[in-house]
Each structure stands twice: as structure tokens, then as C-alpha cells.
N, C-alpha and C positions, 0 to 999 in steps of 0.2 A: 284421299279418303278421310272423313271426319275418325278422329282418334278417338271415339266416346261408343263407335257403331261392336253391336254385342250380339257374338253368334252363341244358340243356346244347341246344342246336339242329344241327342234321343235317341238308343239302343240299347243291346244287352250288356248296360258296363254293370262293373262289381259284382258281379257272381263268379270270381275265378276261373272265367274261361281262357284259354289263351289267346283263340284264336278274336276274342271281342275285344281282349284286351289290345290287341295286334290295330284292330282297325280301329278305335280310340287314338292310339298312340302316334299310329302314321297320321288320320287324322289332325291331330292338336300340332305333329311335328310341320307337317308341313303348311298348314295355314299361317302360324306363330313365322315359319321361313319365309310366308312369300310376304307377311304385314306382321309385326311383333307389336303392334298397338292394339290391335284388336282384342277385346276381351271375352273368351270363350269361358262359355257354362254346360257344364254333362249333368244330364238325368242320371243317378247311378243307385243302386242297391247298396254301396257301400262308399258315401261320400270321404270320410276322412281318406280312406284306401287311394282314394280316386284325386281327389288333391291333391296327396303328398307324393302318389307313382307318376302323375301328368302335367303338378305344375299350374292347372286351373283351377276354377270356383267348379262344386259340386253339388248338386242337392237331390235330396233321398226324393226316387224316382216313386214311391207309394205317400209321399206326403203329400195331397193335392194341393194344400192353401199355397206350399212352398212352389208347387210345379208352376199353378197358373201364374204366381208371382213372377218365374222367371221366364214363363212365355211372354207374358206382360210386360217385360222390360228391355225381350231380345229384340234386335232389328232381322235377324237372319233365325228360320227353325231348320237344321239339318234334321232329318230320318236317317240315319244310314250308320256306317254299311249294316254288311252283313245279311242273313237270311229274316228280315225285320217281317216282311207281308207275306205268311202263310199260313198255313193251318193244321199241318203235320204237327208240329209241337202241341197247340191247342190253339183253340177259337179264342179262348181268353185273352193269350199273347197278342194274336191279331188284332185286334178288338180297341187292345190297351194303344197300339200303335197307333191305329184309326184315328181312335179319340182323344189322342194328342195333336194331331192334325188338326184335326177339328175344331179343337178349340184356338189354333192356332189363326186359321181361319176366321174364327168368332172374333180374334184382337186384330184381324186383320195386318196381318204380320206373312212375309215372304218365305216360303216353303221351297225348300229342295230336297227332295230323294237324293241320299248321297250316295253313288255308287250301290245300290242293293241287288241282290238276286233275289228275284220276287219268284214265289209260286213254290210247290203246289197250292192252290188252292178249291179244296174238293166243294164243296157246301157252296151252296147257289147264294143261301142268305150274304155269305162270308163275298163271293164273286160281285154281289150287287155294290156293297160295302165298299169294296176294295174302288170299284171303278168309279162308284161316284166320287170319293177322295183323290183318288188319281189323277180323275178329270179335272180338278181345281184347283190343284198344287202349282209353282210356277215353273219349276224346273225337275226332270229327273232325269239321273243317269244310273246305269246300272251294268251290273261288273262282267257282264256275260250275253251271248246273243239268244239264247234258250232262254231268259226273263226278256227279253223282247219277244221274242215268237211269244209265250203266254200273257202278254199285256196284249199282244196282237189279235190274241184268242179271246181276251177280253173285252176286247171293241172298245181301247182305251180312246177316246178323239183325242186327249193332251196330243200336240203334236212337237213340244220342248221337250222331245226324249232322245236321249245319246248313251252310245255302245261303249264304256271306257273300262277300266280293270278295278281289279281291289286294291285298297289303299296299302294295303297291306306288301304290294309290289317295292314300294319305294322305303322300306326299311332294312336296317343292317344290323350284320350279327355282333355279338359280343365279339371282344377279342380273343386268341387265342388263350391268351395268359387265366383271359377269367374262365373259359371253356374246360382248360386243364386242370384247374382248381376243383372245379365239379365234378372232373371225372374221380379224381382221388378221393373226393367228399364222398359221392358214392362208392365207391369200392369197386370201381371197374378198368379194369387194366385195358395199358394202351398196345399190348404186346403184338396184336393180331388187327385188323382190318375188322372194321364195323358195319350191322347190316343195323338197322331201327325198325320196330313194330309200336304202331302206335291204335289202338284201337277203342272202342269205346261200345257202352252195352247195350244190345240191340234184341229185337226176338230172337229165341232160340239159342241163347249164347253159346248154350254146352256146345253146340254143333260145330259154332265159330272156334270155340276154344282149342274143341280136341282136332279141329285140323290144323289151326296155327300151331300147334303145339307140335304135332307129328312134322311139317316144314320144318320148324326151326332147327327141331332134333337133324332132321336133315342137313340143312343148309351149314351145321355147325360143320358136321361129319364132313361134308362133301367139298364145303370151300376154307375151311379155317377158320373162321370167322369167329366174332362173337356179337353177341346178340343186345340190341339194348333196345327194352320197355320205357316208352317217354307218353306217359300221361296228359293229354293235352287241357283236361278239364278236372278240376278237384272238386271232390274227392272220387267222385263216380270212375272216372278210367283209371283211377289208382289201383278199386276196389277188381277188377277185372283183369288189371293188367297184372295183380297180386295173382287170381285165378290162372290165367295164363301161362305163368311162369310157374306156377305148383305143378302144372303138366306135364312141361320138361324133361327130360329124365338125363338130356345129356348137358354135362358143365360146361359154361361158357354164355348162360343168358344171364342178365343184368335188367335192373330195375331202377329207373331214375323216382326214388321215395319222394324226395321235396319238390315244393313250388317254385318256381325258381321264372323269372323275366321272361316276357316276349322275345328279347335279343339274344338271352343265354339258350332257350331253346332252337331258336332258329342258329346260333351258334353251335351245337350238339348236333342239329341234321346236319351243318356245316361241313363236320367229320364224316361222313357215313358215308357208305361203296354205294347203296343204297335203301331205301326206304320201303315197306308197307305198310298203308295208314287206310283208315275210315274218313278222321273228318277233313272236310274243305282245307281248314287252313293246314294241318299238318302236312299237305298235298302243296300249298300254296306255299310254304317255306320252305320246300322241298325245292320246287319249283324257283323260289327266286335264290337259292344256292346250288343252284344246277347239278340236283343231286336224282338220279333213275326212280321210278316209284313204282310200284303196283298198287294198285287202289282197290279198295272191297268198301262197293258201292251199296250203300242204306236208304240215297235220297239220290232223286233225279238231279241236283246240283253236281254232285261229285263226279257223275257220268258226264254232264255236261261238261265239266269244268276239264278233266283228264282227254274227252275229245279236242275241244278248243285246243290243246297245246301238244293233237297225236299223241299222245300217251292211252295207246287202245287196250293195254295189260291190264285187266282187272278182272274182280270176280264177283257176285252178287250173293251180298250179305245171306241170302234168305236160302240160297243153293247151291252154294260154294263147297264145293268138295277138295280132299286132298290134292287130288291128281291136278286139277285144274288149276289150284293155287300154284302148285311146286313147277306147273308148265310154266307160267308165266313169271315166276323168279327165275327160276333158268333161265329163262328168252332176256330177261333185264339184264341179271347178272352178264350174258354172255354178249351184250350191244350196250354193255353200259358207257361206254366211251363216246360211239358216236351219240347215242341219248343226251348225253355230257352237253356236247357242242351243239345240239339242237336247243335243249333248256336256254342255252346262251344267250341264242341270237331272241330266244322268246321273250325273255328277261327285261332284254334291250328293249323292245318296243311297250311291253307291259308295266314297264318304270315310267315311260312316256304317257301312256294314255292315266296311268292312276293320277299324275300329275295333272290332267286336264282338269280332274274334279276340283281341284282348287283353284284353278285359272276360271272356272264358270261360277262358282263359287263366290268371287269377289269381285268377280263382273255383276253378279246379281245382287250382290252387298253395295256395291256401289251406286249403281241403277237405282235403289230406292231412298 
């Protein structure tokens, strides 16, 4: 492979999210593993950030003269991952996604969807959009079989589409030694066995609040446990997960305050008996440390994603009541073992297929 060939990549980086930061990272890692000459470029919100945490060139994803410039000079456009083609966030998001294809297109430059969970997409305009783009791209893969069923819905023709996982599978936790460190940082004693709530704000909160709030007080009481708030998105699940914890009334919940790496986080689910989370990826790190979860589902992805891997414990963000929550920690907590050894074997195959994306990846780098 010509050592001068330059893949530029396009998603939600530098906004402090973790779970974006997660598929960036596994991204850049594993491309840089399979060819270290290659010279990768990210669109980002916050390039110095994005350089000095990944290691690559970065350019501020709102500068256009800069964007076109570095579509202009990539041989490879990734999209991906992540939730990049929808409309739940807003039409604008979509939109901005679109139209970086597009001009990609215009330079005549090689596109691949990298790993995405595409959809919902409500709005007819937003549906036309989407599939004419779709149809003209060279390659997509995408991280789950429910974004296939609605590209299916969409009467996608591209027929260069494949079912592979998140990149986010093939990354590893901090070590213990720096995990330890955090817990002290925080002021959260290791005396007791750990349960994690990770949540983020949605309609209705108060609703959400005051029944995780009434579980936990539970779960403190009934298994020993103690409780720890891991914010997956700054500042917003901070701000909630502050709410959350003011609920409490019994000692023993904790709150992870700072921002702290992809690895350190996935390091901290590391420890935990088990997890309840909102977004995708806290489910997903969960998942690739083979830790029990209950999920309180916001968006069709989450359901999707917690099916694909049997994990049928969940509760719907919008009418999730006490009872129904505390059933299904119960039912985890009390099978958390064999759940344990099922994650396992999922893991295995999930590290396999995320690694595909980079094996088509550089076959399509190469090809052109």
C-alpha cells in the first residue's frame, strides 16, 4: 500500500462524549495496528483535544474552507461509527452528515460507512436524503441487524452492505492500578461490591429520577452494595446524575465528578457486580467486560442492541416504574454469573467482526 494514502474520518468527536470518544479511539487504534503509515485525519469540535488524546491531524469540524481542504486531499472518507444517520437528535445533524458525503462525492473520493447504527429516521424529506447518499457511497457496514432491517425499509439498492459490530468491541480497560487511583480520587470506598447507574436526561426526568432513586435506596439495603454515578457525557449526565444522587436518602451512592478516558471508564464498569445504563455505549462497555446490565431504553438502538446480545432486562425510559425496574435488577442480580459467561462467549465473536471493519476498510484503500 502506497505510504502517502490518507483516510479522513467524520463523526461526533470533541464534544466530550465517551461513548464517541470510544469509537474514534478503537477506530484510529486499530487501523494505525493493521498499517502505521497510513495518515489519518478527524473532523472534530475540538481539534487540539482531538490530536493530543488520538495521536492524529485534526480539523475543526465547523470550519468549511478547512473540511473541504481535507476532503480534498483524503484518499479514503470514513462516516462512522456511531448513531451518524438520524433524526431523533435533529434534521441538522443529519443533514451536516449528508453533506459531507456529498461533497465527498463532488471530489470524487471513496466513501465507506464505518460500522453505523443508522435510523430512526421519521421525516420523508430526511428518508429521500438519506437513501439517495446511501445508494452512492462505496462501502457500508453497520454495527447491528435493526440498521439493516431500516436501510431494508428504505429500499437502499447499495448492495456493498455488511452486518459487523462497534469498534468499540476491540478496546481494553485501564489497568487496575490506575482504576484504584480513581476510586480514591473520588471518595468511593472499595469495602463493599459495586452496582453502576449511568443515565442521562431524557423527558420526564423527575419520573426517571425518583424511581432510580427509590431502587437504589433498595438495592443498597437488600444486597450491600454500593452504588456508583458514572456520567457518560459532559457536562449534561453529570448534571442529572447530581440530581439522582440528591434522591437517595440511604448512604452508600457515589458519584464519579471528573472526566476521566474511555479506558478508565470502561475500567470502573470493569469492577461492577453489575450495571444500569441509558446510553448505547455504557451498555457496550458493559458488555465487552462481561459485566450483567439492565438497560432503560430512550431510542430504538438500545433495545436493539440489549436484544442482539439476549439481554431482555430492560425498562422504557417514558414508563418505567418502580416495580418493573427493581424486577429486573433482581432477575440480573440473581443470574448474574451465568449472564457473566454468556457476555463472554459474545465478546469473542463481537472483537471479531468489529475487526472486519478494518480489514474492508483497507481493502477499499487499497483498491483505489
Amino acid at each position: 500500500m502506497d505510504i502517502n494514502k490518507r483516510i479522513l474520518i467524520s463523526g461526533y468527536y470533541g464534544f466530550n462524549n465517551s461513548g464517541d470518544d470510544a469509537i474514534l479511539k478503537a477506530i484510529v487504534k486499530d487501523i494505525k495496528k493493521a498499517n502505521g503509515s497510513i495518515k489519518i485525519t478527524a473532523l472534530s469540535n475540538n481539534p487540539p483535544f482531538t490530536e493530543k488524546i488520538y495521536g492524529i491531524h485534526a480539523v475543526n469540524r465547523f470550519k468549511m474552507k478547512d473540511v473541504l481542504k481535507a476532503i480534498k486531499d483524503c484518499d479514503l472518507f470514513i462516516s462512522g461509527g456511531g448513531s451518524l444517520l438520524q433524526d431523533i437528535t435533529s434534521t441538522r445533524s443529519l443533514l451536516y452528515y449528508i453533506a459531507l458525503m456529498r461533497l465527498a462525492k463532488i471530489y470524487r473520493k471513496t466513501i465507506m460507512v464505518y460500522a453505523n447504527g443508522v435510523g430512526p429516521i421519521n421525516k420523508n424529506i430526511n428518508k429521500i436524503l438519506t437513501r439517495n447518499i446511501l445508494n452512492k457511497v462505496d462501502l457500508i457496514t453497520l454495527r447491528d441487524e435493526n440498521s439493516k432491517i431500516f436501510l431494508e425499509g428504505l429500499k437502499i439498492k447499495n448492495r456493498n452492505i455488511h452486518v459487523t459490530a462497534d469498534p468499540v468491541f476491540t478496546l481494553e480497560p485501564s489497568e487496575d492500578i490506575i482504576v484504584n487511583k480513581i476510586f480514591v480520587k473520588e471518595g468511593i470506598p472499595l469495602d463493599k461490591p459495586l452496582v453502576g447507574v449511568s443515565i442521562r436526561n431524557w423527558n420526564n426526568k423527575e419520573r426517571l429520577i425518583n424511581n432510580l432513586a427509590k431502587a437504589i435506596d433498595n438495592i443498597i439495603s437488600k444486597y450491600g452494595v454500593n452504588v456508583v454515578l458514572i456520567p457518560m457525557h459532559y457536562p449534561e449526565d453529570l448534571s442529572i446524575s447530581e440530581s439522582l444522587s440528591g434522591k437517595v436518602t440511604k448512604k452508600g451512592c457515589y458519584l464519579i465528578s471528573n472526566k476521566y478516558s474511555v479506558e478508565d471508564i470502561m475500567g470502573i464498569i470493569k469492577r461492577l457486580e453489575i450495571i444500569i445504563a441509558m446510553r448505547l455505549h455504557s451498555l457496550i462497555y458493559a458488555a465487552t467486560q462481561e459485566i450483567p446490565m439492565v438497560g432503560i431504553v430512550y431510542d430504538p438502538k438500545i433495545e436493539g442492541f440489549l436484544r442482539s446480545i439476549k439481554m431482555d432486562h430492560m425498562c422504557q425510559v417514558e414508563t418505567v416504574v418502580y416495580s418493573q425496574l427493581i424486577e429486573n435488577i433482581n432477575f440480573v442480580w440473581r443470574n448474574k454469573e451465568n449472564i457473566k459467561s454468556r457476555l463472554s462467549e459474545y465478546d469473542k465473536v463481537m472483537r471479531q467482526e468489529a475487526l472486519k471493519n478494518v480489514d474492508m476498510a483497507l481493502e477499499l484503500l487499497n483498491s483505489r
